[in-house]
Steps between C-alpha positions, in 0.01 A plus 500: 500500500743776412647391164769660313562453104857617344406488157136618523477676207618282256231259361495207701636694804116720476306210438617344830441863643121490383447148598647580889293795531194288376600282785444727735909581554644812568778582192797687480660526119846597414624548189787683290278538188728371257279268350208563724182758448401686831131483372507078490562554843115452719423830599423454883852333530770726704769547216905577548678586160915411511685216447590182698902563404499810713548393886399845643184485287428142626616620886178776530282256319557287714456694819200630373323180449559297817342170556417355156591206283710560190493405124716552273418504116809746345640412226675644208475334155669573179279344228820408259561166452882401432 
């Protein structure tokens, strides 16, 4: 299966990357890089910098890679606590 992860650079977001390309998957990573690390990212995994908030980056990504499941682990969090 043709799986893409939003968020694949983050921590949790490459874990899941490693663990669907252990499974035999075929992965597609996006990611902004905010709070993500292109190198956490599993190296045979087809990656796409830019973010989710932009709808012409998310319209090529999108026509690029046809045919596969998404998941979606963006998030942005601020560490303060009110």
């Amino acid at each position: 299966m043709r799986i893409l992860v939003l968020g694949g650079a983050g921590y949790i977001g490459s874990h899941i990357a490693l663990e669907l390309v252990r499974a035999g998957h075929e992965v597609i990573v996006a990611d902004n890089l905010l709070t993500g690390h292109r190198n956490a990212v599993p190296k045979q995994v087809k990656f796409y910098e830019g973010d989710i908030r932009d709808a012409p980056f998310l319209d090529k990504l999108f026509d690029a890679e046809k045919n596969r499941c998404c998941d979606s682990l963006c998030s942005i969090f601020d560490g303060g606590v009110q």
